[in-house]
N, C-alpha and C positions, 0 to 999 in steps of 0.2 A: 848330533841332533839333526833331524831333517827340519827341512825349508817350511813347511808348514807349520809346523812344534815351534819353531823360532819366530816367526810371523805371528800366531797368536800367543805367545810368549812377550812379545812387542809391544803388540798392542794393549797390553793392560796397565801398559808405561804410559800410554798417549790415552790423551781424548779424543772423540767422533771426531772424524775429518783427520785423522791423519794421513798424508801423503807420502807416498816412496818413491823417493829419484832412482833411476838405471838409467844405463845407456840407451836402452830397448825405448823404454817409453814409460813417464810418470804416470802414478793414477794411485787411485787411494788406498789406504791400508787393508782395505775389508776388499776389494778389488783382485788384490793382488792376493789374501786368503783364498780367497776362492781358485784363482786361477793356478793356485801352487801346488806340486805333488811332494808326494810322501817320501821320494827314493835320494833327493836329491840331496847331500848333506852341507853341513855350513857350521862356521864359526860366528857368534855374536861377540860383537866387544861396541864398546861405550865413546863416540869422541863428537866431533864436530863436521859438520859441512861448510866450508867459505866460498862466497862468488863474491867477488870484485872485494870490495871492504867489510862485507855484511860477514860473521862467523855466528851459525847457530849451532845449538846441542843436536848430534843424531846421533841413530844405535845405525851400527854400522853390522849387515848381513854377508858376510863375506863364502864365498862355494868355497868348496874341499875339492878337492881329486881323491882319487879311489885310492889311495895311499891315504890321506887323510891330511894331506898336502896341502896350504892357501893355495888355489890360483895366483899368480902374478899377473894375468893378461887384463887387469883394471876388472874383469866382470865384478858382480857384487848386486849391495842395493844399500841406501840408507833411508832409512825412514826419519821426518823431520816431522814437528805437531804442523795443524794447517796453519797457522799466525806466524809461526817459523818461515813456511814454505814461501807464503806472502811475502814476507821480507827479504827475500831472497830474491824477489824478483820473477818467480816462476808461473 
């Protein structure tokens, strides 16, 4: 599935205001729709984010390689609801 198809795939799991952590730099769910191409492909799967004590529920975006490979080098994205993201401290 490409990075778009997965993203609003996502987001019908969340309500308005959802947010997605990278490395890169957080910003909203519909933000980051827009900002995303079609070629790019990826794995979704289901788990958590923790910072410090706090653990919430996120859908976890993870790239491919052209092989259809995880990435290992941390890149990615998880998207968390915004009440989540708050708790977290973000």
């Amino acid at each position: 599935m490409n990075l778009r198809e997965a993203l609003e795939e996502v987001r019908g799991e969340f309500e308005e205001g959802a947010m997605v952590i990278s490395s890169a730099q957080d910003r909203t769910l519909e933000e980051e729709i827009l900002a995303s191409d079609e070629v790019r492909q990826v794995w979704v799967e289901w788990g958590e984010v923790i910072q410090d004590d706090v653990s919430v529920p996120a859908t976890h975006v993870l790239f491919l390689d052209e092989d259809g490979y995880m990435l290992r080098d941390g890149s990615g994205m998880s998207v968390v609801s915004a009440r989540d993201y708050g708790r977290l401290g973000r």
